[in-house]
N, C-alpha and C positions, 0 to 999 in steps of 0.2 A: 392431539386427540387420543381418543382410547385406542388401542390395540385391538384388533377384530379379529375375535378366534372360531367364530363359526367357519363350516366348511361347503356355508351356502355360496353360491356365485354374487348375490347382489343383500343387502340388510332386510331388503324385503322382497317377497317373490310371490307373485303370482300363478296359482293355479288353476288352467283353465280345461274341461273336460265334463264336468257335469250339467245335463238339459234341464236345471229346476235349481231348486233351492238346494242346500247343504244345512243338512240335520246333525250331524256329528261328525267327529274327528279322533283321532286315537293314533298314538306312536307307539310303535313295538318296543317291548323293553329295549332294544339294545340303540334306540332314537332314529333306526336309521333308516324306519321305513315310516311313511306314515299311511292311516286308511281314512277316506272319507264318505259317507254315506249321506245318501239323500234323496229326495222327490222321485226322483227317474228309476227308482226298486232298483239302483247298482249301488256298489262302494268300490272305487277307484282306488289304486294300489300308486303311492310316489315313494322314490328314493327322496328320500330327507337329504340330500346332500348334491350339490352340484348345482346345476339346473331342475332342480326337483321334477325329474322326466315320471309322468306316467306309466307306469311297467304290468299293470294288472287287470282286468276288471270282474268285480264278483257280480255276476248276475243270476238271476234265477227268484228273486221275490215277486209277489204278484201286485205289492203296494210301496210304499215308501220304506226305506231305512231308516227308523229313528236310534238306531244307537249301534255303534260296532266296538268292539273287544278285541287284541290280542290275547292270544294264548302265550305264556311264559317261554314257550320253546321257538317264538316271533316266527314258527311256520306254520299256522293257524288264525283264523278271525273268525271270533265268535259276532252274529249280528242279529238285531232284535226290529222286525218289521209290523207294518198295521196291518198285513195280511195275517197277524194272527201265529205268526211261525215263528220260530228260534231257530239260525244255521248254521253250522258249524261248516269251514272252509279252508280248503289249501291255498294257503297266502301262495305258493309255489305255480301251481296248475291254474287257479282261478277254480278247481272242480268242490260242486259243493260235496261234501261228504256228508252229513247229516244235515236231518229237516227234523228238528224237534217238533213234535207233535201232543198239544193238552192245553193249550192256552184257550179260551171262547170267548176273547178280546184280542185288539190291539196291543201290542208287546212293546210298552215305550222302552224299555231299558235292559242294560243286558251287562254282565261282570264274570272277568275268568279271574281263576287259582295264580297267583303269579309267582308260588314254588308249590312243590310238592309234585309226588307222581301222577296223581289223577288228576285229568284234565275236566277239571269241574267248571260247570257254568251256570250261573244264577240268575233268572231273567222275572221281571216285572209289569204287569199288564193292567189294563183297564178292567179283566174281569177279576181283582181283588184277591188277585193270586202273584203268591214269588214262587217257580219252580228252580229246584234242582235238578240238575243233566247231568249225567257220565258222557263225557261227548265219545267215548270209548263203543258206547253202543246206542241203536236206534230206539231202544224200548221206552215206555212210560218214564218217567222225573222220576228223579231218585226219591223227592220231597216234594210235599208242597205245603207253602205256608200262606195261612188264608188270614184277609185282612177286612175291616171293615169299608176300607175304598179305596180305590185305583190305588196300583201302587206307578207309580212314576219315575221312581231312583231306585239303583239296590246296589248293594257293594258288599262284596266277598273280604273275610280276612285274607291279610297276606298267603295263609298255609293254608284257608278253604276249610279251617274247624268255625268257623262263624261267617253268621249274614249281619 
């Protein structure tokens, strides 16, 4: 048979730790961490590797997790909740660092810069807005681009000079 080069313990593994449904998932660039986000307003932090052990939990949203993001430098997760918020967070600590504040919707979606220095984040909501973030500071979106209806997806170029 094939040769098995992942450095999972079994081909398929099971991760168990969330009270609800599982809304997203996201691996840090370097693959070796993953983040999962869902129903119970946390996203669980696993080592990709081993026994894929839970090592984290982001909490602090008031509603569900629909979408989580690394940051390029995989000590950061950017995450996009119904409560209306965009968060910026210490993959390290669990401590949220920013609460992006300007969405007056549900925030399905969320996308970081994955080179360049500024730690940009691009998020999209049911109230017909994509905002730009400096996750550098807590102030207003850097941007905001307005659309005729919910937006649902949104996706950053590689360097963060386009949505």
């Amino acid at each position: 048979g094939p040769i098995r080069t992942s450095s999972l313990d079994a081909p398929t593994m099971k991760l168990t730790g969330h009270k609800g449904s599982v809304y997203c998932l996201a691996y840090d660039p370097t693959g070796q961490v993953l983040c999962s986000g869902g129903f119970d307003m946390t996203c669980l932090l696993w080592s990709a590797t081993g026994a894929c052990a839970n090592f984290n939990v982001l909490g602090g949203h008031k509603n569900a997790v629909l979408d989580c993001r690394f940051a390029a430098d995989s000590e950061h997760v950017a995450t996009a909740s119904a409560d209306k918020h965009v968060a910026w967070w210490d993959a390290n600590t669990g401590a949220r660092l920013r609460r992006f504040l300007g969405h007056g919707a549900i925030v399905n979606a969320v996308d970081t810069v994955r080179t360049g220095a500024a730690p940009l984040v691009l998020s999209g909501s049911d109230d017909r807005t994509a905002r730009l973030w400096d996750a550098r500071s807590a102030r207003r979106e850097v941007a905001v681009l307005e659309d005729d209806f919910q937006i649902t997806a949104v996706a950053l170029s590689e360097d963060g000079n386009g949505a």
